[in-house]
N, C-alpha and C positions, 0 to 999 in steps of 0.2 A: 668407233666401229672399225679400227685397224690398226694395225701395228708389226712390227719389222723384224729383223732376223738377227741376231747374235751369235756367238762361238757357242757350234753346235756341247762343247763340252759345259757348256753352263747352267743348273739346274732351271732356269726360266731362259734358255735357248730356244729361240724364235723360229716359228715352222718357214717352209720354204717358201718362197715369193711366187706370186700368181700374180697376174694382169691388172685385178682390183683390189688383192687385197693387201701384203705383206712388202713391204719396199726388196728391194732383189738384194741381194751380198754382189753388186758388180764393183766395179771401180770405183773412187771414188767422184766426186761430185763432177757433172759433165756442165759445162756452159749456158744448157740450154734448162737446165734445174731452175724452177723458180724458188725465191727464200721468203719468209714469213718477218714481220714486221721485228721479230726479234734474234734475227739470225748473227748482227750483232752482239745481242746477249751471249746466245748460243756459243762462238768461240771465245766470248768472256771466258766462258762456264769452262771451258775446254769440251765441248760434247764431242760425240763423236758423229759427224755426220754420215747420214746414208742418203741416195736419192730412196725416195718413198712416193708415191702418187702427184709426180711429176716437180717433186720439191726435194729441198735439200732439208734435211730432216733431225732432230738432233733421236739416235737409238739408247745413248746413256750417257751420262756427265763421269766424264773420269775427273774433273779439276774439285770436286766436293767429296773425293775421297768412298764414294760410298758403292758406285758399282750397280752393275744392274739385278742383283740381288738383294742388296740394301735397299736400293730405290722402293725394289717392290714391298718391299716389307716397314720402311718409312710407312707408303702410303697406309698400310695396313692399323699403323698404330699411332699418327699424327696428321699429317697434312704433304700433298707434294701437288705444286703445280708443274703442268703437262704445257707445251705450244702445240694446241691443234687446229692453226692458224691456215691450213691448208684445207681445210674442209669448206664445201662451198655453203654459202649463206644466200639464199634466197627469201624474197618477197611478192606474194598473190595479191593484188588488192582487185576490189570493185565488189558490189553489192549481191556476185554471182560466185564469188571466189571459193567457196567453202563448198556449194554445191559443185561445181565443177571439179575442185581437189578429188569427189567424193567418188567419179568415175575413174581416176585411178588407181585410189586408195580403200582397201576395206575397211578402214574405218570409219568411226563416227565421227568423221569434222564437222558437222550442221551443229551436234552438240554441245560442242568443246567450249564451255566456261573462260571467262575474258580472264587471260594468263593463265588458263593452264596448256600443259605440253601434254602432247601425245606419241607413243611410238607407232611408226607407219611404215606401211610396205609399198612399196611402187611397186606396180604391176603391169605386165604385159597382159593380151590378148588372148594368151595359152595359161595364162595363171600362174608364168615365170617372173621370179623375184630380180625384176632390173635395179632395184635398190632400197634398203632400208634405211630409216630417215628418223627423225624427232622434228615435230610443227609445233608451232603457239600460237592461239587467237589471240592477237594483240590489238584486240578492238576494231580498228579498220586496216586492219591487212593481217595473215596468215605468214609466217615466219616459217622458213624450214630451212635445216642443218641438214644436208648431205654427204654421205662421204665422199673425199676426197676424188679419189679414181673414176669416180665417176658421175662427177657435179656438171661437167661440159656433155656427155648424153644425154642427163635427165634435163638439165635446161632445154637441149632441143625438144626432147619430147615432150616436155610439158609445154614448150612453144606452140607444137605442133599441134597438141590434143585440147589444148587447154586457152589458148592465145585467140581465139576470138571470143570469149567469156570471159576473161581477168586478163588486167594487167599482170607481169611476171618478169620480175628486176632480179637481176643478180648483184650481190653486194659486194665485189672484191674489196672492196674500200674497207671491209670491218675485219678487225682479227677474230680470234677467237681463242678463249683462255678457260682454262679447267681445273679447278684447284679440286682435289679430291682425298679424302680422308675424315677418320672421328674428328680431329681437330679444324676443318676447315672452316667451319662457321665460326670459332673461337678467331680463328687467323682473320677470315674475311670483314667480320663486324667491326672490328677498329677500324678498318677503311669504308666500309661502307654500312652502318649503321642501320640496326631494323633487319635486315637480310638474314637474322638467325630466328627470324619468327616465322621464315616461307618454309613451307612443306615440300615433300618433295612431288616432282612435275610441277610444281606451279612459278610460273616466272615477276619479274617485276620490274619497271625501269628505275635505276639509282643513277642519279650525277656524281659526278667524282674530278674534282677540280675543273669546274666546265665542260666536262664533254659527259656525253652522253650515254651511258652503259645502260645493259641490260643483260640480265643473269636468270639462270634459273638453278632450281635446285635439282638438278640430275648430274648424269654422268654415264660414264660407261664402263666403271670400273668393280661395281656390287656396293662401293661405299657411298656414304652419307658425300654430299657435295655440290659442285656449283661448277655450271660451264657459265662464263662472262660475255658477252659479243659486246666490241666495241670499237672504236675508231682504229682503223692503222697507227697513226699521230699519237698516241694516246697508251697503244700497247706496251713499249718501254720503260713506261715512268712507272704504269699501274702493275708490271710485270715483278720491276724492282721492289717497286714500296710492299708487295707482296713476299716475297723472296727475305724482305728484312722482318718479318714477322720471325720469332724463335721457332716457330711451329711446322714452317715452309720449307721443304728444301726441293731444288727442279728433278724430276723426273722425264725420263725418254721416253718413246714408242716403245719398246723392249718390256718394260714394267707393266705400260698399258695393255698390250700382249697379253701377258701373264696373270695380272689380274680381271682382265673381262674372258679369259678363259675359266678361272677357279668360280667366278659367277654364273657362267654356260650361257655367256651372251655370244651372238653366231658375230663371225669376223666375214663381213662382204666379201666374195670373190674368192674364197676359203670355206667358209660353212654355206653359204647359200649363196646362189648364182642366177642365172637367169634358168640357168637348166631345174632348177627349184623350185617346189610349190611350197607356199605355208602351211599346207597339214605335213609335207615330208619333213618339213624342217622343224616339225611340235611347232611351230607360233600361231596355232591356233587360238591362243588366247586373249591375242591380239586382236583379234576382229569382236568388236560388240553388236551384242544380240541384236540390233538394232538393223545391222546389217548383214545380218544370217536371214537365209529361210522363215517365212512368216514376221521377220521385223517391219517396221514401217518402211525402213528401207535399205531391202532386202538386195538381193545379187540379182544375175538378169541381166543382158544386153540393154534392153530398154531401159533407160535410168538407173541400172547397178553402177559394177563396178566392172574394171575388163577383166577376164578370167574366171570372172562368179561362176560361168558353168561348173566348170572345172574344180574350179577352187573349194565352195559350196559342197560338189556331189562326194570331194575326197573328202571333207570335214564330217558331213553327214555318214558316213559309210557308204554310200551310194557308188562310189567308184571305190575299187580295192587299191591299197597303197602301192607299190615296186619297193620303193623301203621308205627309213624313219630314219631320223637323227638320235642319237642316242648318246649317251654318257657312259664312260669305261672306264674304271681304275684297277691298274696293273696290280697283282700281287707279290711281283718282285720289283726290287728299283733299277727297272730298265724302262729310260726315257723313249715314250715311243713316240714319234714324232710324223705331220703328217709327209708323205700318204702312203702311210705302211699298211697294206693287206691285212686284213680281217678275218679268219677261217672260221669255220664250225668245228668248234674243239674234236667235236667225236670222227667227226670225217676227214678232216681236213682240208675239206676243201675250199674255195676263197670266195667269200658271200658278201663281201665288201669292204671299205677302205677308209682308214681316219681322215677327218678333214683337220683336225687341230688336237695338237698333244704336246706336250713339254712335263718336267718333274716338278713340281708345283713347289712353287717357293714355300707356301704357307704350312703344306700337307707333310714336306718333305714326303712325297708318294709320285708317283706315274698316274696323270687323270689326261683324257683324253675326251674326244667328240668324234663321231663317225657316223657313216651310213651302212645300215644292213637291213634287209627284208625285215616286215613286219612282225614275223613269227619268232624272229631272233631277240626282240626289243625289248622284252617284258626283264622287271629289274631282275636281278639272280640270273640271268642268262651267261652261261659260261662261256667265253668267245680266246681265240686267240690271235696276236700279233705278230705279226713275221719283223725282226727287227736284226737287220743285217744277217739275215738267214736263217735264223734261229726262233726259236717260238717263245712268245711271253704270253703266259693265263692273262686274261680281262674280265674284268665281270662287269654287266652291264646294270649301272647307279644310278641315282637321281639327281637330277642338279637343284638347285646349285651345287659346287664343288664345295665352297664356303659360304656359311650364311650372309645373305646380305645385308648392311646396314642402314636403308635407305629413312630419310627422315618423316614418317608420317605425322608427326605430331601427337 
């Protein structure tokens, strides 16, 4: 749920760095960076480091020849593992864990099937998006993957809101590894056997030379794949023995980027913020019925969720939008990138602004993500981009950019 910035002249050139989401273009690696269990590997690999949410980061492998255009496009047609060893890894335990989740979260976690995963919204008291997330019931404790920038505020908060009803551990101790592509479960099953019959969201624990892994079938890229969490101790060996599949080759932030844009998945601190509700951001579809209006359990201060007011009346139409996240692709091949202004073709005047855009490796096209009033949203909407002063036509699409692959069975 992030990714970094590269030479603006590169068709998957990375938007500009914000607080939570995009690692910044500053100097290079400062002292106080921390490095992921395979940082190691990483100047094996020759990467190129950036600091990124508070880590030293690899953005693309120049020592495997391939670039952060090939990378992305590997991913597309075989296999590429990612180190997203920086994202925080938490654990809820206690017999109240998944009810209590359930006030931060509009989701259904009382639900949630032993190993399956869910995508989740953290939420503030105004129905602002403090952070997007993926949980697992893992029978006796609730598992959650946060992003990076901002795994040290949600610990506190969910300290705060949630810490006299569940225990709430943070896992530095685990890495975290992402093998993603058509080929991954072909690459992954000679190491860990059985793991091409799990569907996607649903996770499962594998050993792997004594230690202790745990994988699920997701990702954050639109492809068929597998995030791994597992021992620090442990990331190197299973990093490599992966790496030497024909299938694998590493990929950076950069590619990750570029690919959870072309699938119109929202980049934290970029597409959505705290300043953000989930009906402006369309992930309305995230929340199940369950805990909509008239579900068993529904929004509401008393026993909802925090923001249900809110949250709830914009979903419902009860509250009228300010605006919508929408999908744009350029008609000429000028990379619009964010946060280039957004006009009313006929007036010209500036009704809002891209949060993420780059020239789409896959598309070779201009596809972007943005915010504009409601009335602008609707698909066929003509809009334009100011892109070094000059105007580029958009017309507002549906996402995904590119079909996604994910593995249902």
């Amino acid at each position: 749920m992030s990714a970094p910035q590269s030479t603006p002249s590169t068709p998957s050139a990375l938007a500009a760095s914000t607080p939570h989401g995009t690692p910044t273009a500053a100097a290079p690696s400062a002292p106080a960076l921390q490095r992921t269990p395979l940082h190691a590997l990483h100047q094996e690999l020759s990467a190129r480091l950036v600091p990124f949410a508070g880590y030293e980061l690899p953005v693309q492998y120049q020592g495997n020849g391939l670039g952060l255009l090939a990378e992305h496009l590997h991913t597309r047609a075989s296999a590429s593992l990612f180190d997203v060893s920086h994202m925080g890894q938490v654990r809820l335990s206690g017999p109240d864990a998944a009810a209590a989740l359930e006030t931060l979260l509009p989701m259904d976690v009382l639900g949630l099937g032993l190993n399956q995963q869910r995508y989740g919204l953290l939420l503030a008291d105004d129905g602002g998006i403090l952070d997007d997330l993926m949980f697992v019931n893992r029978g006796d404790h609730l598992w959650l993957v946060l992003n990076g920038a901002c795994k040290a505020a949600d610990l506190a908060y969910l300290q705060a809101r949630l810490g006299q009803r569940c225990a709430i551990d943070a896992l530095p101790e685990q890495a975290l590894l992402a093998l993603q592509g058509p080929l991954a479960a072909t690459a992954l099953q000679r190491l860990l056997p059985g793991i091409e019959k799990m569907v996607f969201m649903q996770g499962a624990a594998l050993p792997w030379q004594g230690h202790a892994l745990y994988a699920t079938r997701s990702g954050y890229t639109g492809e068929d794949g597998f995030e791994i969490s597992l021992p620090a101790a442990a990331a190197d060996a299973f990093a490599r023995a992966l790496l030497a599949q024909p299938e694998v080759q590493p990929a950076g932030l950069g590619a990750r980027n570029s690919l959870r844009l072309e699938a119109g998945l929202c980049l934290y601190g970029q597409d959505i913020d705290a300043g953000t509700t989930p009906a402006e951001a369309a992930l309305g579809w995230a929340i199940q019925k369950v805990r909509r209006s008239g579900g068993a359990r529904a929004g509401g201060f008393a026993g909802g969720f925090a923001g249900a007011e809110r949250v709830l009346a914009e979903l419902e139409g009860r509250q009228p939008l300010v605006r919508r996240r929408v999908a744009l692709r350029a008609s000429e091949r000028v990379p619009v990138r964010e946060p280039a202004p957004l006009l009313d073709a006929a007036s010209g005047q500036t009704i809002g602004q891209v949060s993420s855009g780059l020239l789409s490796p896959s598309l070779n096209q201009p596809i972007a993500m943005g915010y504009v009033p409601p009335e602008y949203a609707a698909l066929g909407s003509q809009l334009h981009a100011v892109v070094r002063g000059k105007t580029v036509p958009m017309t507002v699409s549906a996402l995904p950019f590119v079909p996604t692959r994910y593995h249902r069975g």
